[in-house]
C-alpha positions in Angstrom: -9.1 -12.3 47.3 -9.1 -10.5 43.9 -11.9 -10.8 41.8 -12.7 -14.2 40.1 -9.8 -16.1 41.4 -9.6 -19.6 42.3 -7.4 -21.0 45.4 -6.5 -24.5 45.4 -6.1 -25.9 49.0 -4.4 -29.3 49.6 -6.3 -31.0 52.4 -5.0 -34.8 52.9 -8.4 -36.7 54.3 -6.3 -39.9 55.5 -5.8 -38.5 58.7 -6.4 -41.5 61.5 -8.4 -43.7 58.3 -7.6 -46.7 56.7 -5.7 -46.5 53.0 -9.1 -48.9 51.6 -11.2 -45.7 52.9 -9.0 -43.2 51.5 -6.1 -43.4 49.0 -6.0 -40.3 47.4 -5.6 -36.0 48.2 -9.0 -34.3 48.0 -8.5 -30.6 47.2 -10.6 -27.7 48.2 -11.5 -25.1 45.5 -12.6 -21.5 46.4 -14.8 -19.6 44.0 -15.6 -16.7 44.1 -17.3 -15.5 40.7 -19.6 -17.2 38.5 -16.8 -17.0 35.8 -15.1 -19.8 38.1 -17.9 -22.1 37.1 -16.8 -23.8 33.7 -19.2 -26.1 31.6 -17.4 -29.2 33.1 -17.6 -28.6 36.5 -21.2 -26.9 36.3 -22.2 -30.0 34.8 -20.4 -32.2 38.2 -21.7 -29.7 40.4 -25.5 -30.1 39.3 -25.0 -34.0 39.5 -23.5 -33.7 43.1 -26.8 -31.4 43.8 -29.1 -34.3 42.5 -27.4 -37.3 44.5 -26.8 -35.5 47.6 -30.5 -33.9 47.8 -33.2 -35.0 45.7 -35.3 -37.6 46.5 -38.7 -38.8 44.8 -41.5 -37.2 46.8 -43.9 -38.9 44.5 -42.7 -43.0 45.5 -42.7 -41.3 49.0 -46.6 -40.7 49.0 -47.2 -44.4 47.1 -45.3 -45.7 50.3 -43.1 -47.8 47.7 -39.9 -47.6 46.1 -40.9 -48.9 42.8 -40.7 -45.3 41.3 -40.9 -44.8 37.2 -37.1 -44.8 36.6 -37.1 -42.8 33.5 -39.3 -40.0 35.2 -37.6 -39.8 38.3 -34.0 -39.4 36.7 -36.0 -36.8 34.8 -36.9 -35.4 38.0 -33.7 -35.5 39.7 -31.9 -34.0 36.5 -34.2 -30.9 36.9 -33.8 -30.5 40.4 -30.1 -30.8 40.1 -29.9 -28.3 37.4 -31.8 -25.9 39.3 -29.9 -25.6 42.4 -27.2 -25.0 40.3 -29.2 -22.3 38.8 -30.0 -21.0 42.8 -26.3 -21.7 43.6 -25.1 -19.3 40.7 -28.1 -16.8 41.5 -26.3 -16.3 45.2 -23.0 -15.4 43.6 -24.7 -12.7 40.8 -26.9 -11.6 44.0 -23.7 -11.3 46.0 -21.2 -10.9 44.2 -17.6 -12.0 45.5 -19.6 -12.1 49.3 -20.4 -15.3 48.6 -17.8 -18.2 48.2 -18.5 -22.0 47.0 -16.2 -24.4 48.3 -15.6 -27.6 46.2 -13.8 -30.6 46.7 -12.0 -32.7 43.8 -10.4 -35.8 43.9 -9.0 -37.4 40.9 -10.6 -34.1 39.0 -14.4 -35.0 39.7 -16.3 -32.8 41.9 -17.0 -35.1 45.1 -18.1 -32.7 47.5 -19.4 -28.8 48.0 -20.5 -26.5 50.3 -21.3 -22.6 50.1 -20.0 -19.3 52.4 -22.3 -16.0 52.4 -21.0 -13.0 54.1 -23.5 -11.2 55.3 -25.7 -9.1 58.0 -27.0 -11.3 60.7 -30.5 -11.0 60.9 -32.7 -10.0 63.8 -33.5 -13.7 65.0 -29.7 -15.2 64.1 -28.4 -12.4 66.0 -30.3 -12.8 69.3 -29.8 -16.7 69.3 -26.2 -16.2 68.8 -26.1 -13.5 71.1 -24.6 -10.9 68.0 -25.0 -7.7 67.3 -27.7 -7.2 65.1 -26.4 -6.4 61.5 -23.3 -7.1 62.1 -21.3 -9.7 59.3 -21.5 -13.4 59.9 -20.6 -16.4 57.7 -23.7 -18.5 56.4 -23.0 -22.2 55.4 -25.3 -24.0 53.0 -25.8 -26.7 50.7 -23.2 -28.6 52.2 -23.1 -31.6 50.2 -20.6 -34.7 49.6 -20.9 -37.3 46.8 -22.7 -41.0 48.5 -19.6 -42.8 46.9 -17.1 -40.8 48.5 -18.9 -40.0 52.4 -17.7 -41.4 55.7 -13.8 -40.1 53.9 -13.8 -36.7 56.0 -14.5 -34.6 52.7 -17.0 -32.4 54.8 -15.0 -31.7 57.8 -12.2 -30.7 55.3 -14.7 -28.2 53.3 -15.4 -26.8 56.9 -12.7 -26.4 58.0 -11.5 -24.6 54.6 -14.7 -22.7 54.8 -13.7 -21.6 58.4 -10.0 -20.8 57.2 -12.1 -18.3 54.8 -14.0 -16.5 57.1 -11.4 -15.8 59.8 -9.7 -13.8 56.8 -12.6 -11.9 56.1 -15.0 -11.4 59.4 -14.6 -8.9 62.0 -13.2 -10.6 65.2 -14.7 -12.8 67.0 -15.6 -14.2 63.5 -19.1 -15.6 63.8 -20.3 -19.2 61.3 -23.6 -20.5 61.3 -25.5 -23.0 59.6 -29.0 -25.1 59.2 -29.7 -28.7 59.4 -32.7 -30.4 59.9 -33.1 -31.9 63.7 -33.8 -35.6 61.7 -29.9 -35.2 60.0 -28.6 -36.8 63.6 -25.3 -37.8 61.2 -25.0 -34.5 59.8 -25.6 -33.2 63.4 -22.6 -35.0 64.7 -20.2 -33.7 62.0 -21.1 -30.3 63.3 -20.6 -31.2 66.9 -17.4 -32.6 66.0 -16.4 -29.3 64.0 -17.2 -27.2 67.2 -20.8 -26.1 66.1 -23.4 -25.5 69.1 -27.3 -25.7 68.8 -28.7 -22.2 69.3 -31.8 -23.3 71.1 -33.0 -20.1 71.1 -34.1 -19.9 67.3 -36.9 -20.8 66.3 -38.0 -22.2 62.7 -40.3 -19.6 61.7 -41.3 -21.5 58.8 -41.8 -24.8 59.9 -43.9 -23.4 62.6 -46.2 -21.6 60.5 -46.2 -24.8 58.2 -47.4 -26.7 61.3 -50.1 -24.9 62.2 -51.4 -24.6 58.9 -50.9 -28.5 59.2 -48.7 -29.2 56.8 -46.2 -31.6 57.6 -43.8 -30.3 55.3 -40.1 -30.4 55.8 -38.5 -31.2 59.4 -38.2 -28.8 62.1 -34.4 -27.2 61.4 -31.7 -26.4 64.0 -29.7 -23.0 64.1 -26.3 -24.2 65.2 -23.6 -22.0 65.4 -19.0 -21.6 66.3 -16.8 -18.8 67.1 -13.8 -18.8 65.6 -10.2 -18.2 66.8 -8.3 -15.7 65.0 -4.7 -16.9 64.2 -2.1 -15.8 66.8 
């Protein structure tokens, strides 16, 4: 993939679902450059960040959901803007190594996910049984608009995700990914996609967390596909 470019991948989502679920073609963007980030689609990007993930810790603690509206659309505008800021960070930190996958339908941005190339690290690689250092795909912040879920937008940026990694991991190409053990939905998608739990990683952080005694975030799962290189 030369430097900067786009690729535009057709995936039909209607497969085996009803025309009132799904009546349109969702297609998969590749970037691979924060040039391919225009002020448009930063600006859908960063709401897709704010829907999919942010959630008002402080109506949380008050055990209610009557949350200042004004200050939590605040809140979520911030958080939304600055995992686009992290999201952007990854592809200046490195460089065309890491890929973000976004789906469009109708030209709005309904669903995302990234791809880092990169070394496996000491505990990824004995979970996954890999060579240590050797190049495995990361997924993260895979993310699909509420309005447009339960359409098959994530297994389609998966499975283009997976179409990009066979082209540029050594065979057998490895992916990986986290999700927290309490995303049982999420969890199934995975299973679905061919993704195994490594139970032999551990969540380094959550454990020290714990017995600090914070509760913190949920305990995450390393889960983890081979994937078959085109005959």
């Amino acid at each position: 993939m030369q430097a900067h470019s786009r690729r535009r991948l057709a995936c039909d989502c209607g497969r085996k679902r009803t025309a009132a679920q799904l009546a349109h073609r969702v297609n998969i963007t590749i970037i691979d450059s924060v040039k391919g980030f225009n002020w448009d689609t930063s600006v859908q990007v960063a709401s897709l960040l704010s829907a999919a993930f942010y959630d008002d810790d402080d109506a949380w603690r008050r055990g209610t959901a009557r949350a200042d509206e004004q200050r939590a659309t605040r809140g979520a505008a911030v958080f939304g803007w600055s995992s686009l800021f992290a999201l952007l960070l990854q592809h200046l930190s490195y460089g065309n190594r890491h890929l973000t996958l976004l789906a469009f339908a109708d030209e709005q941005v309904v669903g995302c996910c990234g791809l880092t190339f990169e070394a496996a690290p000491a505990d990824v690689a004995a979970a996954t049984g890999t060579a240590e250092g050797s190049l495995y795909g990361l997924l993260t912040g895979i993310a699909v608009a509420p309005a447009h879920r339960r359409r098959g937008i994530a297994s389609e940026l998966l499975e283009a995700a997976a179409r990009a990694a066979v082209g540029r991991l050594p065979p057998p190409a490895l992916l990986a990914l986290l999700v927290a053990r309490t995303n049982t939905a999420a969890i199934r998608l995975y299973v679905r996609q061919g993704y195994e739990e490594q139970s032999a990683w551990v969540d380094t952080r959550w454990q020290e967390e714990a017995e600090r005694g914070k509760v913190g975030k949920p305990r995450r799962l390393l889960m983890a596909k081979r994937l078959q290189q085109p005959q």
